[in-house]
C-alpha positions in Angstrom: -1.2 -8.5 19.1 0.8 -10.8 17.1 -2.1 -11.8 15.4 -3.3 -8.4 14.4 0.1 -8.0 12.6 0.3 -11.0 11.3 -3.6 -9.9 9.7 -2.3 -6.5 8.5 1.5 -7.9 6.4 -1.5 -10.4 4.7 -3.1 -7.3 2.7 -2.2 -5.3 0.2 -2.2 -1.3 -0.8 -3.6 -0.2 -4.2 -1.4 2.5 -5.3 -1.9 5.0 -8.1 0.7 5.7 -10.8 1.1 9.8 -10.2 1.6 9.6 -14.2 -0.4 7.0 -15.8 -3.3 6.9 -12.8 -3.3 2.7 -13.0 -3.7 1.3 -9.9 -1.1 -1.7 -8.5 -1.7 -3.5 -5.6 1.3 -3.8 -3.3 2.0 -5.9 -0.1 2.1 -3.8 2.9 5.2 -5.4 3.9 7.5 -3.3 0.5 5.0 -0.3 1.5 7.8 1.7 3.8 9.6 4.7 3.8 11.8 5.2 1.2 10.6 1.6 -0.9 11.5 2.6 -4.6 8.2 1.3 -6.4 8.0 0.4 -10.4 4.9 0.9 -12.4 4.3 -1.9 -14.3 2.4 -0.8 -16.7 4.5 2.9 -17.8 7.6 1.9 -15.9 7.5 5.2 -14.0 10.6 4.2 -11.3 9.6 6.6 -7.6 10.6 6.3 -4.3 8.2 6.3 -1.5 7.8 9.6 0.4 6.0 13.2 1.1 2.8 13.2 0.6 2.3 9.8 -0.9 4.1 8.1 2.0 2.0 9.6 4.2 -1.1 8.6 2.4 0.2 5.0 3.1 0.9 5.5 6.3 -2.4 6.7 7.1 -3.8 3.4 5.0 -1.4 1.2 7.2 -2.7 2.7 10.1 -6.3 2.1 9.5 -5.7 -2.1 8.6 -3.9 -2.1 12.0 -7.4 -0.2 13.7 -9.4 -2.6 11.9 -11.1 0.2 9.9 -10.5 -1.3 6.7 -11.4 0.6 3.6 -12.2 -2.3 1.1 -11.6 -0.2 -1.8 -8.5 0.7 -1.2 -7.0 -2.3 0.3 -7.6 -5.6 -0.5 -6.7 -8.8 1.7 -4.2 -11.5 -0.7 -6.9 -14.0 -0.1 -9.4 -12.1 -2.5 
């Protein structure tokens, strides 16, 4: 199980600005409840809840399943 963990802090989300609509990719490791995100490219400061942490949630949830969706999640080693 260790393993499987280990597998899933190695990956990253891509996250949409809700105001600019760029995509950052961000460790799954900063992706919790609460995390206050940046974007980096219109500076928009938010903190990580609602709706949009439960979108993560549901993204962490499938890397730990194995039912990765590669467009949405991308491993560090790409």
């Amino acid at each position: 199980m260790a393993s499987e963990e280990k597998k899933v802090a190695d990956h990253r989300i891509s996250f949409s600005c809700p105001v600019c609509g760029r995509k950052t990719d961000y460790p799954v490791t900063q992706m919790v409840e609460g995390a206050a995100l940046t974007c980096p490219f219109c500076k928009l400061a938010l903190k990580l809840h609602g709706h949009m942490w439960q979108d993560v949630q549901r993204e962490i949830e499938k890397l730990s399943r194995g039912g990765q969706d590669v467009n949405r999640i991308k491993s560090h080693n790409e």
